[in-house]
N, C-alpha and C positions, 0 to 999 in steps of 0.2 A: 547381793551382799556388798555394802560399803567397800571402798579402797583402801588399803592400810595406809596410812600416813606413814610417809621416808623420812627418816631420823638419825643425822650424822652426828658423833660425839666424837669432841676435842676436848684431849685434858691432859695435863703433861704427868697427874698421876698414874699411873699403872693399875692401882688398886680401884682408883672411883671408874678409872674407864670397863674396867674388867664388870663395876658392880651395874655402871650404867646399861651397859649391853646386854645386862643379864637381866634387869628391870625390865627393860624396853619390853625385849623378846618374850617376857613370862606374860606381861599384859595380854597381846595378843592383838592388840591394836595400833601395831607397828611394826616397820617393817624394817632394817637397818643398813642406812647408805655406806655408810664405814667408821672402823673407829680409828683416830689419827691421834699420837701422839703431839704434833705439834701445828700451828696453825702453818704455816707453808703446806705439809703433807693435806690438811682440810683445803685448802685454797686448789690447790693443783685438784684436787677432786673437783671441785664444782665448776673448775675450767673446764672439765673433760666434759660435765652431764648436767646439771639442776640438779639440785638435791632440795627438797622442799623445806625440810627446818633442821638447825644444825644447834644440837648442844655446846654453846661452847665456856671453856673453866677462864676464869679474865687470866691468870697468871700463866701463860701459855711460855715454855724454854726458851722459843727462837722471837716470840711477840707478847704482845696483851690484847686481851678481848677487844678491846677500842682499835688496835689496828687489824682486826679483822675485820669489824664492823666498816673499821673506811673502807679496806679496801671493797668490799661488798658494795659499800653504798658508790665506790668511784665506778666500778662496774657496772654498778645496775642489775646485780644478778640477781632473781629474784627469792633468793634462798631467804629464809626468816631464821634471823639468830637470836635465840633465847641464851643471857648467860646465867652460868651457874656457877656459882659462885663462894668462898669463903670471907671476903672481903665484905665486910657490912658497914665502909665507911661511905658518908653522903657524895664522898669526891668519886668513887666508883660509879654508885648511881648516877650520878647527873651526868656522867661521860658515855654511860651504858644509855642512856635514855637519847642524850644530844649525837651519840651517833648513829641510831635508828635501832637498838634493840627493840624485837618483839618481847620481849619478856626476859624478868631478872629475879632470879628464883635464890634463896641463899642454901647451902650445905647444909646449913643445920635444918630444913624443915621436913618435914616427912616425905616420903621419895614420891607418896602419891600425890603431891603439892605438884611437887616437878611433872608427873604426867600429865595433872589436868592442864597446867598450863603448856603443856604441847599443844594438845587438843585443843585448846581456845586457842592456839595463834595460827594454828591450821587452821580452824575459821574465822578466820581475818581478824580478831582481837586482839588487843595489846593485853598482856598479863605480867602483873607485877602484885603476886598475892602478898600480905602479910610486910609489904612496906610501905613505912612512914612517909607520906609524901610532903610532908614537911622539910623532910631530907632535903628533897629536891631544890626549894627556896632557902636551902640556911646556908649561909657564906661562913666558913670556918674563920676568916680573916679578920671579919667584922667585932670576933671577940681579944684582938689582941690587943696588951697594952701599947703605948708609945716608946718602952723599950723596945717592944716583942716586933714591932712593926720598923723599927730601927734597927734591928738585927737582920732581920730578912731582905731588907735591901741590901745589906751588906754582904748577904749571903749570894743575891743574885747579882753584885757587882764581884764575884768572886772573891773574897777578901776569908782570909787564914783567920783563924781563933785568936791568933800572936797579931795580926792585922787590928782586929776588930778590938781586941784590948786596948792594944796600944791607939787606934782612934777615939776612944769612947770615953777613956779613963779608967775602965774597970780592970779587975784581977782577967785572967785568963777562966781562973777558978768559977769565975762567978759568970762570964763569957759561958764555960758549959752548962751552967745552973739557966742560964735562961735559954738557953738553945734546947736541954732537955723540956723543959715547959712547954717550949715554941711547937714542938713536935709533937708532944702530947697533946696539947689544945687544936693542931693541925691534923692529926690521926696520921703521921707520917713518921716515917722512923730514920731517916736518913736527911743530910743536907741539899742532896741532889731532890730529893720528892717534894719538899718544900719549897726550894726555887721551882719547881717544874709545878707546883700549885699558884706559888703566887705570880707566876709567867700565864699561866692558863685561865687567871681570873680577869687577866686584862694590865695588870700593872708591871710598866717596864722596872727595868734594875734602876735605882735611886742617883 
């Protein structure tokens, strides 16, 4: 009889961990390493032992999936992290892929999505079912006007809404009207996630 495949799940919901552990276990083709609320509790686990592949959700309380993945990848441990994810924006993906996920499964597909891509990265496969790899290649940035791209530096040279008016010449009003936009067309919803895009794409503050 084949070996069950070990199967750790990180998720800082309650509910999905509760439901993942109950998937797992009904398959019968798994076996389960532990289920951790946050990536530190996941981390101190696979210091103690190996655990061979680890669910983990990107929006973790105390981290996000990408610094699990480093720390994993700075260790060398040979654990395989699949994330699972709600997040279906391209800047997830290519963070999930560039830090060595074995697979990136989203919430919304059918739970049996997420087992077979256990299965396939237990046998050395990378699994990334039911996404656009076009993702991967598209630069969110590449579509902003020469406003939207003048805001943004302004945003990563720290500069206030009352700042950015009073440089620009516009209302404050109209300051949030394209900062709203900027974030829409970035898939980001705050001013810190946007600088922390357009720092990660390569471009310093203006």
């Amino acid at each position: 009889m084949a070996a069950k495949i070990e199967v750790a799940i990180a998720d800082q919901n309650p509910v999905v961990r509760a439901g993942l552990e109950a998937l797992v276990i009904r398959d019968g083709r798994f076996d389960i390493a532990g289920v951790f609320a946050s990536g530190a509790q996941l981390i101190d686990a696979i210091q103690k032992r190996p655990i061979e592949i680890a669910i983990v959700g990107w929006a973790l309380p105390d981290m996000s999936g990408g610094e699990v993945l480093g720390r994993v990848k700075r260790e060398k441990w040979p654990t395989r992290v699949i994330i699972y994810t709600g997040e279906r924006s391209g800047d997830v993906l290519r963070h999930a892929i560039k830090g060595g996920a074995w697979g990136f499964v989203s919430k919304t597909e059918e739970p049996q999505v997420l087992l077979e891509a256990v299965v396939a990265v237990a046998r050395g496969r990378l699994s990334l079912p039911y996404v656009d790899i076009d993702m991967l290649n598209y630069d969110p940035l590449e579509g902003l006007t020469s406003r939207e791209r003048e805001l943004l530096g302004a945003l990563a040279n720290g500069w206030t809404n009352l700042q950015i008016a009073a440089r620009t010449g516009i209302s404050r009003n109209t300051v949030k009207y394209h900062l709203k936009n900027l974030y829409d067309k970035l898939g980001v919803s705050n001013r810190a996630m946007a600088v922390a895009l357009h720092m990660s794409a390569g471009r310093p503050p203006q």
